[in-house]
N, C-alpha and C positions, 0 to 999 in steps of 0.2 A: 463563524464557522463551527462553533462547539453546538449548538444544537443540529449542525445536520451530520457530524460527528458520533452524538450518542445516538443519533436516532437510526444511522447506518447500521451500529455495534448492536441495538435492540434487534432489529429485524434480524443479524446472525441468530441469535436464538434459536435451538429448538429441542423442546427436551427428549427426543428422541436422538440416542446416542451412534451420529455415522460414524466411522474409521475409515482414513485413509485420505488422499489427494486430490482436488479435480483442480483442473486447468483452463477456462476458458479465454477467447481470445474473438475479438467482435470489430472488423475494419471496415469501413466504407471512402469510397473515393468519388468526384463528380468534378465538371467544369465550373467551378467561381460559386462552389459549394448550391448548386441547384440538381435534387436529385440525385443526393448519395447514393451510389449502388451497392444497395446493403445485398448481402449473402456472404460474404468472404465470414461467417460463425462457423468456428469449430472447439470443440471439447476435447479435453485428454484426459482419463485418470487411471489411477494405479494405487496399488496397497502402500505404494513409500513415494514412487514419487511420481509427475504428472506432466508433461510438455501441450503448447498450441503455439501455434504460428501462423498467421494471417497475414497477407499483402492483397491490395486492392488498389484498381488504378483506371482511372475515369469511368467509373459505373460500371465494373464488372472486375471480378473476382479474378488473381493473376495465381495465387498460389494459398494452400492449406497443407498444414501438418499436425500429427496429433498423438501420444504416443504414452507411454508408461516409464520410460524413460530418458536422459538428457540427450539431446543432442548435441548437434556443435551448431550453439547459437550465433547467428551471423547479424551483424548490424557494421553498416545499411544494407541493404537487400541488395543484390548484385540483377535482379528483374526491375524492369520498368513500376515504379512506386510510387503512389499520394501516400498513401496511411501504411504504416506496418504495426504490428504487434507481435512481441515474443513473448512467452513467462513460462517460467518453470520455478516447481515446487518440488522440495525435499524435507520429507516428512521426518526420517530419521535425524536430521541436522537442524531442521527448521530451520534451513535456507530456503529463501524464495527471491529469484532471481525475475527480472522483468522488465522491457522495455516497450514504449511506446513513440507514432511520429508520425505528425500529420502533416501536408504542405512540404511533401517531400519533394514535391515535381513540380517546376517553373507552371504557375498558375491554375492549378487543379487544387480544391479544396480536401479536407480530408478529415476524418473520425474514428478513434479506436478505443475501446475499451479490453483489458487485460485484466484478470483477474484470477489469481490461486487460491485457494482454500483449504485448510489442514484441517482434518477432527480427529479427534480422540477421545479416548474415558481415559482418566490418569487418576490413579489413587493416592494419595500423599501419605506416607508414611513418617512423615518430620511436621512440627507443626508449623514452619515458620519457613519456607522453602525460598528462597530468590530468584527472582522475576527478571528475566534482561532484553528488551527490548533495543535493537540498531537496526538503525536505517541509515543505509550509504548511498550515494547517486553521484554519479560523474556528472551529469548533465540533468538540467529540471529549467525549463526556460520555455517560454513564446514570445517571438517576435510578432509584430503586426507593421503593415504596411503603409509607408507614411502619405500615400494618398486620403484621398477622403474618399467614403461610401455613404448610401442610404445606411444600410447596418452590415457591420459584420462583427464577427467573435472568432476569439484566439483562447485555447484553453490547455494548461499542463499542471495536472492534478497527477497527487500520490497520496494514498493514505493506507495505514495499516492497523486494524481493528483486532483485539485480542479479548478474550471473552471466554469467563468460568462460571459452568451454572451447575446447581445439581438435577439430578433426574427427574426429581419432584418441581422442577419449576421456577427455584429460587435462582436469582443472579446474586453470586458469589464475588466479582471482579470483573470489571470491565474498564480496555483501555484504550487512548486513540494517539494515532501520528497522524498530520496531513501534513504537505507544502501545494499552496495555490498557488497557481499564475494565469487568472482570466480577468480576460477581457472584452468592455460590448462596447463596439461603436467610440472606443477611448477612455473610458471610464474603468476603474478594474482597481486591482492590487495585486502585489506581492507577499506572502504570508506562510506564517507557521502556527500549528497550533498542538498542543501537548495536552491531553486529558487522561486524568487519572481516574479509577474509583465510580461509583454511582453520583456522588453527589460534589464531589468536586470541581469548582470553576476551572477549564481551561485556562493555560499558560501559554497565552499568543503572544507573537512578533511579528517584526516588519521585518522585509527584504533579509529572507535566508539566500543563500549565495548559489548562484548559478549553474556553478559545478565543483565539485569535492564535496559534496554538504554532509552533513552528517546531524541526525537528530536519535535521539535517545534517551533511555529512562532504566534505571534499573530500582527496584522496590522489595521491601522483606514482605510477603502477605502473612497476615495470620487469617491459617486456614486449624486451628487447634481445635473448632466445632464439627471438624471435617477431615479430623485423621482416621483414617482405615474407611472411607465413605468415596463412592466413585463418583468423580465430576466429569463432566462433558468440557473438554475444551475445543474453543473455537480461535484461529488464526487464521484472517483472511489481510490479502494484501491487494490493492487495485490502482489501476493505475488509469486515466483518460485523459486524451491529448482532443483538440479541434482546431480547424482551421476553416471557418464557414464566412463567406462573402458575397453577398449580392451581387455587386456588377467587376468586371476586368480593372483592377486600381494597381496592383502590383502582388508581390508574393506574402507569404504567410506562412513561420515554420513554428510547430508546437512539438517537443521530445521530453518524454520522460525516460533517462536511461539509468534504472537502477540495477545491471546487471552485474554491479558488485557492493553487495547487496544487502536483503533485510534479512533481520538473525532472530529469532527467538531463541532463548535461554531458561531453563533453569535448572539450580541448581540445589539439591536436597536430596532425601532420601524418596522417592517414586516409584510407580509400577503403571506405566502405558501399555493397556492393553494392544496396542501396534508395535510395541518393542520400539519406536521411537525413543532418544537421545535429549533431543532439545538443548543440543551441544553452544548454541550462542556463537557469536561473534569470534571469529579464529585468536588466538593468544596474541596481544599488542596490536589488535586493528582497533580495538573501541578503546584506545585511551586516547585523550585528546591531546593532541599537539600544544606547548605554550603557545598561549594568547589566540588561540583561534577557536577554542567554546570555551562557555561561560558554564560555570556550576550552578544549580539554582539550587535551593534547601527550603524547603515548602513543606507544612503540615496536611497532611490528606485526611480525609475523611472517606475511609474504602468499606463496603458490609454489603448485605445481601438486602436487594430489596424490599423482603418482606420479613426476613427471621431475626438479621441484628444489624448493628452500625456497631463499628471499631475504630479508634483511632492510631493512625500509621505516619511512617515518615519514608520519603521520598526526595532521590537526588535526582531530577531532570537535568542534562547536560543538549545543548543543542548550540549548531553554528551560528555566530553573533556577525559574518562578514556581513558587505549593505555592498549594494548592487546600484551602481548608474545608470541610468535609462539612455 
């Protein structure tokens, strides 16, 4: 998983500096996954924050929403549904809430991608500012159906990519969360993986836990070549569910529900050109309960592609429960 991890986090890049929110949300639905009826795409964005909502139900588009501010996000959809998608982002808070769910409806297949995006310029005023990365999800699971097929695939992916560059070009920091759960044809895994840094190896596991999960990172950067210097930051969070089958065998459900949720944080002296906060993780939600995450204490290796390499330290905390099939 960690090369397709950083290679996601590279293509955020751009040294042209946006502000603000966008929101996309991308559903399709079909009979035993033949000819998804893709069109259920819609966009939202806003200066702070950005909503989309998409349901789709056997090849044709049931419902769109799309808007500049939160709604009152509903799960499950209370309309006839295969795939839904919600996500909303807040810029000020760097919450970003979002759910996905496919194989919603007794034997119709289904696909959705959900995705928010933060940018910003932020100026660092402290050399040494801290970093805090949480990801929460009530639910992160697919099931598959114990018939047998030619092929089919079941998929419930989350991952959250964070990314600091300057204007000139250079990558300053770049970070990754995922949790997988795909599957083809039987074959698959359950997994987590924690990337730090440019050039540090991923910190993967097996069977992160189904629901309650909680992954996280919180890191000191030294940005000291880069006090009073404007960086581009980038926060995106995504999330893709599938439930695709060949022939009629049984049902198939794929949910990603992380709509309590991912947090960016930091904490030092700053100046976001968006008036963005990056308040973190509410007080007492990101400390981990005894015995149910594990502390890891790993040396990183974090710097800028091209200008320098620093050596840093980093606490990864992430859910150690294991999951029965």
């Amino acid at each position: 998983m960690k090369l397709v991890l950083f290679a996601a986090a590279v293509v955020l890049y751009s040294p042209t500096v946006r502000g603000g929110v966008v929101a996309y949300v991308e559903s399709s639905a079909g009979n035993f996954g033949a000819n998804f009826g893709w069109g259920a795409n819609v966009t939202g964005s806003g200066p702070q924050q950005a909503y989309a909502v998409s349901r789709a139900f056997n090849n044709q588009t049931t419902y769109t929403e799309s808007g500049g501010t939160n709604p009152n996000l509903v799960v499950p959809c209370s309309l006839p549904c295969a795939s839904e998608g919600l996500v909303f982002g807040d810029g000020v808070t760097g919450a970003v809430r979002v759910y996905g769910g496919s194989g919603l409806y007794p034997n119709l297949g289904g696909q959705t991608t959900s995705t928010v995006e933060i940018t910003d310029s932020i100026t660092f005023n402290s050399p040494a500012p801290l970093l805090t990365v949480d990801f929460f999800y009530d639910q992160l699971y697919t099931t598959y159906p114990a018939g047998q097929a030619p092929v089919w695939q079941s998929k419930a992916f989350h991952q959250v990519d964070i990314l600091l560059a300057t204007n000139a070009g250079d990558l300053v920091y770049v970070a990754s969360i995922a949790v997988d759960d795909t599957y083809t044809s039987g074959t698959g895994s359950r997994s987590y993986s924690i990337c730090d840094g440019v050039t540090f190896p991923c910190v993967d596991g097996a069977n992160p836990p189904v629901s309650n999960g909680h992954l996280g990172f919180a890191v000191p950067l030294d940005l000291s070549a880069y006090v009073g210097t404007p960086l581009t930051l980038t926060y995106r969070v995504t999330d893709e569910t599938l439930c695709n089958y060949s022939v009629n065998f049984g049902d198939c459900a794929s949910i990603v529900d992380s709509l309590h949720t991912s947090y960016l944080g930091i904490q030092g002296q700053f100046t976001s050109q968006n008036g963005y906060q990056y308040l973190g993780a509410p007080a007492g939600s990101a400390v981990p309960e005894p015995g149910t995450y594990a502390l890891i204490g790993v040396a990183l290796t974090l710097g800028s592609l091209v200008r320098r390499r620093s050596r840093r330290g980093v606490n990864l905390r992430s859910s150690q429960q294991h999951r029965t099939r």
